[in-house]
N, C-alpha and C positions, 0 to 999 in steps of 0.2 A: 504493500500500500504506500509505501514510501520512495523517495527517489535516492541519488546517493547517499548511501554505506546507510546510514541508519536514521537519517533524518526527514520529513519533510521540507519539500521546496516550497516558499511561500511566494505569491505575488502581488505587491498590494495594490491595488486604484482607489485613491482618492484625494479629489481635487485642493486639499487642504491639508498641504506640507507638516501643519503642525497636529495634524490629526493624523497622521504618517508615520510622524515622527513617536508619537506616543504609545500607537497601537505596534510599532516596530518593535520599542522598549520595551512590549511587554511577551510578544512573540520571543524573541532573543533571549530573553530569560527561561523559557522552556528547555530543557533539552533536547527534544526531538522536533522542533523548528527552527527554518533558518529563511530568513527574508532574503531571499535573493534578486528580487525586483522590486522593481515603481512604476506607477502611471499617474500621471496628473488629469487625465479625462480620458473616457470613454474610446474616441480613435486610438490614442497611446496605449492606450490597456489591450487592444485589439495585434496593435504593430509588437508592442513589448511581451506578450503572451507567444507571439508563434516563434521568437527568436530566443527567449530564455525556456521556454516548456517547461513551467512550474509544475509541483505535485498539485496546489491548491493557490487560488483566486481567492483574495478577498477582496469585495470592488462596493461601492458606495452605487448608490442609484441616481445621482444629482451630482452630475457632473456639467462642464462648458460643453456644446458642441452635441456629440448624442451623447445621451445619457447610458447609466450604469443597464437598462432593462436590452436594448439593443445592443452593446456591449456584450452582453450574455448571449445574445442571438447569436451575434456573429461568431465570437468565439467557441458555443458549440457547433456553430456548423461547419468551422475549420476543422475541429476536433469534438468526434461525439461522445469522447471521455472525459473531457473538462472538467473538473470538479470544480465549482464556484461557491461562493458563501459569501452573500450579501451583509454586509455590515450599515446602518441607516441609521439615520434619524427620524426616518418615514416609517409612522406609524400606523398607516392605513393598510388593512387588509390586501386594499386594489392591486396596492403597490409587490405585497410579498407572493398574489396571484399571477400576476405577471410574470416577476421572475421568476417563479417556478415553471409557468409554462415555456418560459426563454429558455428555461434550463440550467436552471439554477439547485442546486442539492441542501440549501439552506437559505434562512432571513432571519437575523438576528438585527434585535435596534440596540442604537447607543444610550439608550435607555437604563440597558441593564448592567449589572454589574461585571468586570472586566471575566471571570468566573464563567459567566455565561457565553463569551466566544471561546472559551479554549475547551466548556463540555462541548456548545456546536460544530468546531473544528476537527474534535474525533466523531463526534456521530457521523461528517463528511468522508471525512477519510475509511470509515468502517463502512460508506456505502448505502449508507441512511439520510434521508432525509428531517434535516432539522432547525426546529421551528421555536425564536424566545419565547416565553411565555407568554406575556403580551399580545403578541399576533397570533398564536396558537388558541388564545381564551377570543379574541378576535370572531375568527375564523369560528368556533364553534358556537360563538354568540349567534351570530351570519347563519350559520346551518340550522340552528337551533329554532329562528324566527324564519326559519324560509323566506328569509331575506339577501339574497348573493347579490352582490355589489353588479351593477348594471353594466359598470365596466369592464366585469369579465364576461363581455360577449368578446370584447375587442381580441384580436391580435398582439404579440407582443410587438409589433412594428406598429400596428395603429396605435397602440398604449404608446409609443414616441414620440410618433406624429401628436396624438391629444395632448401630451406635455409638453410641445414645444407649441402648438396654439394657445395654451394657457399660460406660457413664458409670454405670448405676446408678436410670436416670429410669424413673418409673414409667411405664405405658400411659397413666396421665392426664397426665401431664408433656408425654409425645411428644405427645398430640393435639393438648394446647393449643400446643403449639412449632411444629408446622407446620401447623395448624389442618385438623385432620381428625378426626373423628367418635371417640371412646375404642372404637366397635365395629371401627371399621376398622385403629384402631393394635393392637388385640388381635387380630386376623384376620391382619393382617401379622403381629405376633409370631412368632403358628403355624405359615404360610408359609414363614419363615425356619429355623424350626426343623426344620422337614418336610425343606425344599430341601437345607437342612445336615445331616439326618440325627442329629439331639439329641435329645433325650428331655423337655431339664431346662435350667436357666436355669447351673445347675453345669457340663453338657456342655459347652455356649454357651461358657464362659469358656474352659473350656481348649480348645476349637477355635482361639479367638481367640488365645488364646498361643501355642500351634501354631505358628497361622497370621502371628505378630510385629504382628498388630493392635494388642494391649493396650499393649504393651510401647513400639512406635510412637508409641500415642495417650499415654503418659502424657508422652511428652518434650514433648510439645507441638507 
């Protein structure tokens, strides 16, 4: 389960060097981790993942550029062994529904105590999927009211696209950011809109608030 001699390889992404720098300090202190990479956003985590080949991602979801849930996309479909484990400050279900379906093997928020990435770090490594408790009581709140978050009708690519029209970016922005056609980020828009049942770019917003998207994404 592990890469050279007897340790896990780590890779971290996230856009906030001194949030890097922390979670490094406490990785490095385990014995059987060793941080061997960085990424400051989303594309770099994508370039820096196929050139160092870590045992284990840890990537934030709220990055410049696309974000941590597309991040996930891409790098399992370079590699459909990826092990990833989401570290956030997003506490919204939506969000840790996504990157599970991105492909992601964990979501842990920075919420909880330092304890709680290094139990979901082995649950990853052992091949499990895992979940802090927060999002885990989340999530069965959600089942429990037969109420699933609207947004996981979406795609983990449309879940990009809706974060990047709730940052505010235009349909040219999003093309050029993931590099797709402005006909087809305006297609998607639609899609989203349709799937979610809005009207209007207004609707969209307070779906999102609603839904603890916004509110999520602003903490970072």
């Amino acid at each position: 389960m592990t890469g050279s001699g007897s340790f896990t390889r780590v890779m971290l992404a996230d856009d906030h060097a001194i949030v890097r720098e922390g979670y490094r300090s406490l990785l490095q202190k385990q014995d059987r981790l060793r941080v061997v990479a960085e990424a400051g956003d989303g594309a770099e985590a994508y370039r820096i993942y196929k050139e160092a080949r870590p045992d284990l991602v840890i990537m934030d979801v709220s990055m410049p550029g696309i974000g941590g849930v597309e991040a996930i996309r891409r790098i399992r479909q370079w590699d459909g062994s990826a092990r990833i484990l989401v570290f956030t400050m997003h506490q919204s279900a939506a969000y840790a529904v996504q990157a599970i379906k991105a492909g992601a093997r964990g979501f842990v928020t920075k919420s909880n105590p330092p304890d709680a990435l290094l139990r979901a770090i082995g649950e990853v490594m052992a091949g499990r999927i895992a979940l802090s408790p927060d999002i885990d009581h989340e999530l069965a709140i959600n089942r429990l009211a037969g109420e699933p978050s609207a947004v996981d009708a979406l795609s983990p690519r449309e879940f990009e696209i809706l974060r990047m029209l709730l940052a505010e970016k235009s349909v040219d922005d999003i093309a050029e950011t993931l590099h797709i056609s402005v006909k087809t980020a305006a297609n998607t828009r639609y899609l989203i809109r349709t799937k979610l049942g809005v009207a209007s770019d207004i609707e969209l917003v307070r779906l999102a608030l609603r839904q603890r998207i916004i509110a999520a994404d602003m903490e970072g």
